[in-house]
C-alpha positions as CSV (number, residue, x, y, z in Angstrom):
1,X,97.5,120.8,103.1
2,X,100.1,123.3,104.1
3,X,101.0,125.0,100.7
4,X,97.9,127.9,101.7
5,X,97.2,127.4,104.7
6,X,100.8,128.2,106.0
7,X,100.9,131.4,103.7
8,X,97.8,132.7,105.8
9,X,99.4,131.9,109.0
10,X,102.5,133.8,108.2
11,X,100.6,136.5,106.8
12,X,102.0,136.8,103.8
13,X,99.0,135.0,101.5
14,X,97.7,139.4,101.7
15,X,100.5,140.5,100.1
16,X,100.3,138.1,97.6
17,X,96.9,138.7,96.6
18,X,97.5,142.5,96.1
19,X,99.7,141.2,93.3
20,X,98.1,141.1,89.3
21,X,98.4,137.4,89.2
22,X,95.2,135.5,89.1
23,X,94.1,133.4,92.2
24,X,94.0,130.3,90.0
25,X,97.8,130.9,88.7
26,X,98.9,131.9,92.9
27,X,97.4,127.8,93.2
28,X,99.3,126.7,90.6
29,X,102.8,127.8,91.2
30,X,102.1,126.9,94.9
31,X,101.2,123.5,93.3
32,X,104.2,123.3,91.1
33,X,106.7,122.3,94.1
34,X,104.4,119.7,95.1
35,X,104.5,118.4,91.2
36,X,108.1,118.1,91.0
37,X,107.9,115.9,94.2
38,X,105.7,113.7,92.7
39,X,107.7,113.6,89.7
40,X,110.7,112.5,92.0
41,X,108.8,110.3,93.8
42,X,107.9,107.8,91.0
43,X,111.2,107.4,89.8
44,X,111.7,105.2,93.1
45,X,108.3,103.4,92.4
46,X,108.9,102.6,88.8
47,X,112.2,101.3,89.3
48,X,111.1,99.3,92.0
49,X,108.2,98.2,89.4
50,X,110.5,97.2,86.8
51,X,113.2,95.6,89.0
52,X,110.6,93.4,90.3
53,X,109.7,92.3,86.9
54,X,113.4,92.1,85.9
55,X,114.3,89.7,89.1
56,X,111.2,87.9,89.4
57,X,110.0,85.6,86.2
58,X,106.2,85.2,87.9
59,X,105.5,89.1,87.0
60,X,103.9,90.0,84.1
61,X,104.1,93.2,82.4
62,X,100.3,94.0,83.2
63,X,102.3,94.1,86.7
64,X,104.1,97.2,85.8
65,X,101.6,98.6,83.7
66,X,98.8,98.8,86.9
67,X,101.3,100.0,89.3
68,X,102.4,103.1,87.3
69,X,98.7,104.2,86.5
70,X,97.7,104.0,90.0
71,X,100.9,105.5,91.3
72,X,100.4,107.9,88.2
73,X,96.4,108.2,90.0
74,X,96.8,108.2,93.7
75,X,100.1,110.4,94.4
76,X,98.5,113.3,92.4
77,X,95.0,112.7,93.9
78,X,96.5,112.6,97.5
79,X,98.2,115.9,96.6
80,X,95.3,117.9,95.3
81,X,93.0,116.6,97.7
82,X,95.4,118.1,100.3
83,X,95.6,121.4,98.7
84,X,91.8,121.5,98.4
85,X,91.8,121.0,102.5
86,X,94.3,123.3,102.6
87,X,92.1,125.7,100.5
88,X,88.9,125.4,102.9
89,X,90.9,125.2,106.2
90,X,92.8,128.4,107.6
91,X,94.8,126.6,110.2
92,X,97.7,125.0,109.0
93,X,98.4,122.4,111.9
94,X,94.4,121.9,111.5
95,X,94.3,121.5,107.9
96,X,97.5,119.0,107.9
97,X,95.7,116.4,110.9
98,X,92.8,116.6,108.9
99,X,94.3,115.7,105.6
100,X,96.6,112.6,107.5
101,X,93.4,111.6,109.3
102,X,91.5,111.3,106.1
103,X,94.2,109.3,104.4
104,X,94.1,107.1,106.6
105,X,90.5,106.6,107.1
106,X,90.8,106.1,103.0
107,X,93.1,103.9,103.0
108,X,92.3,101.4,106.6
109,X,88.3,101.8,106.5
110,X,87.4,99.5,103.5
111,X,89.7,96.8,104.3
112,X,88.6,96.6,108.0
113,X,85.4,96.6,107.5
114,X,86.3,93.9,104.5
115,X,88.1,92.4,107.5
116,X,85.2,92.6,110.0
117,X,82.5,91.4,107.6
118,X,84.8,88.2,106.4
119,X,86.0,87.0,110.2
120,X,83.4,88.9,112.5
121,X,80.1,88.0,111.0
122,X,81.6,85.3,108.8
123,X,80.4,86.7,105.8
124,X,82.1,86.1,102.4
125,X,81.2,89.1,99.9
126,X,79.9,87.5,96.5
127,X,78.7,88.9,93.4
128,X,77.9,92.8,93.2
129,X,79.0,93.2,96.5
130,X,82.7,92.5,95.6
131,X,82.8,95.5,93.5
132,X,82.5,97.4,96.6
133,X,85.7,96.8,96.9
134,X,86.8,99.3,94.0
135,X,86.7,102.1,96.7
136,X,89.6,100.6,98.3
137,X,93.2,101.5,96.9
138,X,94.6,99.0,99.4
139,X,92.8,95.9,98.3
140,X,94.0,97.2,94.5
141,X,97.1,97.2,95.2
142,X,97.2,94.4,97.4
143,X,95.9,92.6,94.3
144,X,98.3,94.0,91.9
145,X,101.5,93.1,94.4
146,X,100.6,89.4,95.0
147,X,99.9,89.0,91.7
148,X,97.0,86.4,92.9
149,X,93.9,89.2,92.9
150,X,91.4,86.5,93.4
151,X,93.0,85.6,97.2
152,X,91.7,89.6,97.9
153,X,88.2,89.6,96.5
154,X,89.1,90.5,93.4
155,X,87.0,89.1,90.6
156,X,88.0,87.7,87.7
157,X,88.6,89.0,85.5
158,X,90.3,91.4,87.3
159,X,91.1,94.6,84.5
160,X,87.7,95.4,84.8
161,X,88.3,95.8,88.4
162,X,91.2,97.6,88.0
163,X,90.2,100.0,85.2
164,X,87.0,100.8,87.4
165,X,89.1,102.0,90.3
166,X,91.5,103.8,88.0
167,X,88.7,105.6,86.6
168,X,87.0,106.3,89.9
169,X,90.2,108.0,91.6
170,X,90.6,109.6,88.1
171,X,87.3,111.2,88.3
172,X,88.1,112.6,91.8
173,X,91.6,113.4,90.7
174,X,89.8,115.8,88.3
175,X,87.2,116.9,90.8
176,X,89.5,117.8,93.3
177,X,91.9,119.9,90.8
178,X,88.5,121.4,89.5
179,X,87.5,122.5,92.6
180,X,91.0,124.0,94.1
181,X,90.9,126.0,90.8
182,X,87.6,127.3,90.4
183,X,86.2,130.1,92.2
184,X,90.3,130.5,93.7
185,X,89.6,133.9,94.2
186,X,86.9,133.6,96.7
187,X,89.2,130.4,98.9
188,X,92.2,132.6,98.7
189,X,90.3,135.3,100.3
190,X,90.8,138.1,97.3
191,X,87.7,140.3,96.8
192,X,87.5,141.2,93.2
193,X,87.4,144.4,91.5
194,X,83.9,144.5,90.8
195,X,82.8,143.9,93.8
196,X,84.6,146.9,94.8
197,X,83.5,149.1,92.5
198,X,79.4,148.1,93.3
């Protein structure tokens, strides 16, 4: 959430519009850092994936498969949805809380309100309303960990389930990169030459 945001608090995002690169290639070299630590990041992931399935004999390979696309899904989605906070907020200690704030909420609201609807109300979800669920990475990954999806709400089958989420947060992967990009010139702040000119 940083990668912009800090540039404009240091003062030096000006001098880096005056230059003839486009707003749009500024994002993506400022992006490119962020990239590599992704990269390095799911090198631990994977071989934590694939040691698990070495070690243990209950894992199947449609173990490893799910956990690389969603790591493949939610590390880059966490990443341009920061940048696209980053893009929107000019504070940088504002746009960082923000971004850790609505992780979180991501990540804890559907499972406590799962939570608080199962013990609170004592309510089991059933039918269509168990595919609520897909908005929750944590009950997906809770799923894919156990290996039992069924003890989270999951319903059988369950690739459905997970192919539904992946394609959800890969539809807002693509939003979010789609967003940061277009119009860059306008979030970064550079007023175009025609404008000028008019």
């Amino acid at each position: 959430a940083g990668l912009v945001s800090s540039e404009r608090s240091r003062q030096t995002l000006e001098v880096l519009l005056t230059t003839p690169i486009s707003a749009r290639d500024i994002i993506l070299q400022k992006f490119r850092g962020v990239r590599r630590l992704i990269c390095v990041l799911c090198v631990p992931f994977l071989s934590v994936y694939l040691f698990e399935k070495w070690f243990q004999s209950g894992y199947r390979w449609d173990y490893v498969f799910w956990s690389t696309v969603f790591v493949l899904i939610y590390l880059p989605l966490t990443a341009w949805f920061c940048m696209w906070l980053g893009l929107r907020i000019r504070s940088q200690i504002r746009a960082t809380l923000v971004a850790v704030g609505l992780i979180v909420a991501w990540i804890t609201l559907p499972v406590g309100v799962l939570y608080l609807v199962a013990s609170g109300f004592n309510v089991e979800l059933s039918g269509v309303a168990r595919y609520l669920l897909i908005f929750s990475p944590t009950v997906v990954i809770r799923g894919i960990e156990s290996g039992a999806p069924a003890n989270f709400g999951i319903p059988s089958p369950y690739w459905p389930f997970y192919f539904g989420n992946a394609a959800f947060y890969g539809f807002l992967l693509w939003l979010f990169r789609h967003i940061s990009l277009k119009d860059a010139d306008r979030r970064l702040g550079r007023i175009k030459a025609a404008a000028q000119e008019s």
